[in-house]
ZALO-610386 format. One record per residue (C-alpha): z, y, x; residue number from 1; residue in three letters. Coordinates in steps of 0.05 Angstrom, whole numbers, plus 5000, padded with zeros to 4 digits. Example, Ala and Ser with C-alpha at 12.3 -4.5 7.8 and 13.67 -1.06 7.14 Angstrom:
// residues 2
<<5156; 4910; 5246>; 1; "ALA">;
<<5143; 4979; 5273>; 2; "SER">;
This chain:
// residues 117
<<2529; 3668; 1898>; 1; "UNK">;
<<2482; 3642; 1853>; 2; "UNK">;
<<2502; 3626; 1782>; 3; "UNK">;
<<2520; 3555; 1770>; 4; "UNK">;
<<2526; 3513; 1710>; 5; "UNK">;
<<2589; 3496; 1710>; 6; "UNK">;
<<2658; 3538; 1747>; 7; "UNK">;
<<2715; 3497; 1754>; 8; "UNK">;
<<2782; 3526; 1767>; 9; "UNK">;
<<2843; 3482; 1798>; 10; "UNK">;
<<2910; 3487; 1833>; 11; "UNK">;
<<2897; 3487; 1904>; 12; "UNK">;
<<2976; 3484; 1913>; 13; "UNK">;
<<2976; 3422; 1889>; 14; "UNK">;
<<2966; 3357; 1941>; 15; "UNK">;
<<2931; 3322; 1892>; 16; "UNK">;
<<2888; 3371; 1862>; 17; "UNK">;
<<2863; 3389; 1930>; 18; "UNK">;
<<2847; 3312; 1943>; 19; "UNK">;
<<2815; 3302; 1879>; 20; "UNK">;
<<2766; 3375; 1885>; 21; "UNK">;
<<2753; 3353; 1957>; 22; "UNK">;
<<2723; 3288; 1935>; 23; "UNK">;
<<2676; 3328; 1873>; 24; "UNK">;
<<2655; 3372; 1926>; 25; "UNK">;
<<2628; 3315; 1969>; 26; "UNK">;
<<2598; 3288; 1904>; 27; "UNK">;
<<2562; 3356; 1879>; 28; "UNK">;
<<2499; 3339; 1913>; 29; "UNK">;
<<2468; 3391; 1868>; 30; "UNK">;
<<2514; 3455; 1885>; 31; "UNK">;
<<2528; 3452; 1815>; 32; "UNK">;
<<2600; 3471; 1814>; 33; "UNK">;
<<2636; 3529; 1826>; 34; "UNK">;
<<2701; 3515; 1851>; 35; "UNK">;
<<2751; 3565; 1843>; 36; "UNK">;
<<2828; 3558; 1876>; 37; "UNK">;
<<2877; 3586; 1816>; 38; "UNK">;
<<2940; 3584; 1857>; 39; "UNK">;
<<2913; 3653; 1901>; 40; "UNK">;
<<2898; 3679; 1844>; 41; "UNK">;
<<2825; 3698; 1864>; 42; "UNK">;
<<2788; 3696; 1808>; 43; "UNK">;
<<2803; 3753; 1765>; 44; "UNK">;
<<2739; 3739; 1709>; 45; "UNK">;
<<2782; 3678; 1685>; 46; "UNK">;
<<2803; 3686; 1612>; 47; "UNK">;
<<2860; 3639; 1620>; 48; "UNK">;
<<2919; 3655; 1644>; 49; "UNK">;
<<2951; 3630; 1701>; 50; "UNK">;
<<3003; 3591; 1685>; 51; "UNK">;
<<2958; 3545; 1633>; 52; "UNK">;
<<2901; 3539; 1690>; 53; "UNK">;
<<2958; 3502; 1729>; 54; "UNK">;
<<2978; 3462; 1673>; 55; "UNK">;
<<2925; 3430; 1651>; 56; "UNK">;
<<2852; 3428; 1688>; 57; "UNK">;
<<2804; 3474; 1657>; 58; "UNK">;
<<2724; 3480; 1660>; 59; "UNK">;
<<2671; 3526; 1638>; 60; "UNK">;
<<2598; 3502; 1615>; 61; "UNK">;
<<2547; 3543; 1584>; 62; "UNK">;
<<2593; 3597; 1569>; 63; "UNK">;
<<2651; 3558; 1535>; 64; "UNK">;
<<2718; 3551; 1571>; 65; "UNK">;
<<2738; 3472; 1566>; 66; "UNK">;
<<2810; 3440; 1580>; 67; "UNK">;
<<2834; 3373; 1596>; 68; "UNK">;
<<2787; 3319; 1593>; 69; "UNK">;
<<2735; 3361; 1560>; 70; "UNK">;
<<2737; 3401; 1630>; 71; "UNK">;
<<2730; 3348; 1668>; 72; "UNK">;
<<2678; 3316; 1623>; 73; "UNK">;
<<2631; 3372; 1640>; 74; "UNK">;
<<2646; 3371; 1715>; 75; "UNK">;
<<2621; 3297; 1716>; 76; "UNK">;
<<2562; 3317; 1681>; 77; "UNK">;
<<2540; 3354; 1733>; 78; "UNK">;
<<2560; 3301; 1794>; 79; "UNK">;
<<2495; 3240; 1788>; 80; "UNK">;
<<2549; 3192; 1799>; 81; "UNK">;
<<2591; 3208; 1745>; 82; "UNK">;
<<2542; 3234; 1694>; 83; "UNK">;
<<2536; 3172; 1648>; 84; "UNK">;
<<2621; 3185; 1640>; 85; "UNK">;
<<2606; 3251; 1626>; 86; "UNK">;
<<2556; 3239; 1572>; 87; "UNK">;
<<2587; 3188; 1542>; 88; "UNK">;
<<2654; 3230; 1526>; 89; "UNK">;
<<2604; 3285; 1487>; 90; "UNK">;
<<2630; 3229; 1432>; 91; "UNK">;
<<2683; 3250; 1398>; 92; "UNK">;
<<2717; 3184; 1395>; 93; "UNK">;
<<2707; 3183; 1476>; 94; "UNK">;
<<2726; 3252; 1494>; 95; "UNK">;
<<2794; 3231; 1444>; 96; "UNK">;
<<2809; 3166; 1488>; 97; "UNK">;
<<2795; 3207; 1551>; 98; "UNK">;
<<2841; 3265; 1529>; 99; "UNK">;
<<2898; 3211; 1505>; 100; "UNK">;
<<2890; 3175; 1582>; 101; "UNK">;
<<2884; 3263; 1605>; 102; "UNK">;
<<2954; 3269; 1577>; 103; "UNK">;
<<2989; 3204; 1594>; 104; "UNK">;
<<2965; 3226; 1667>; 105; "UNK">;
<<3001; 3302; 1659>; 106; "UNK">;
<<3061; 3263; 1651>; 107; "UNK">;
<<3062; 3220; 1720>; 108; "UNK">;
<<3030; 3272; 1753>; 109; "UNK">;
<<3095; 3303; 1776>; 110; "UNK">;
<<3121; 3239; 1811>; 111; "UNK">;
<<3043; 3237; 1839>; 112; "UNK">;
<<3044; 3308; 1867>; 113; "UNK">;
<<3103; 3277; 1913>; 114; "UNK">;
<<3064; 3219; 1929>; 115; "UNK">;
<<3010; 3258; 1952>; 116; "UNK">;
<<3049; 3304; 2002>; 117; "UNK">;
């Protein structure tokens, strides 16, 4: 496998998360992403434990491992059609609102997991 910019590692136990990877995947025109199923605990590189890689999306770019909406921030840049998002929240003040929204989301995402089934 060739080395890609960015490795993205999610819960693919969780209805949701499987949803929401399956749609980036379409979207990663590039092959930019490496996508990277926590919950069979493949990946044994990661420097995160397990537990916090299913609590909270995390992302590595350049090197640096990235949580929450900074994770996700450098998954869109990667994806054209999310790229402007992605740029945009290199602002401070934008990657805060996006991590505030990040959290509010951890704490309906429960009751959406269910949904999702």
């Amino acid at each position: 496998m060739k080395n890609k910019p960015v490795k993205v590692w999610f819960d693919g136990d969780c209805p949701l998360c499987r949803r929401e990877i399956a749609l980036m995947r379409r979207l990663d025109s590039r092959d930019a992403i490496e996508f990277v199923n926590v919950a069979d605990k493949s990946d044994a590189s990661c420097p995160i434990d397990q537990s916090e890689l299913l609590a909270r999306f995390h992302a590595e770019e350049n090197g640096v491992v990235l949580s929450g909406a900074a994770a996700f921030a450098a998954m869109w840049r990667v994806i054209p059609a999310f790229r402007p998002l992605g740029l945009i929240a290199r602002n401070r003040i934008a990657l805060r609102l996006l991590e505030r929204l990040y959290k509010a989301f951890l704490k309906v995402r429960p009751r959406l997991q269910k949904l999702a089934s």
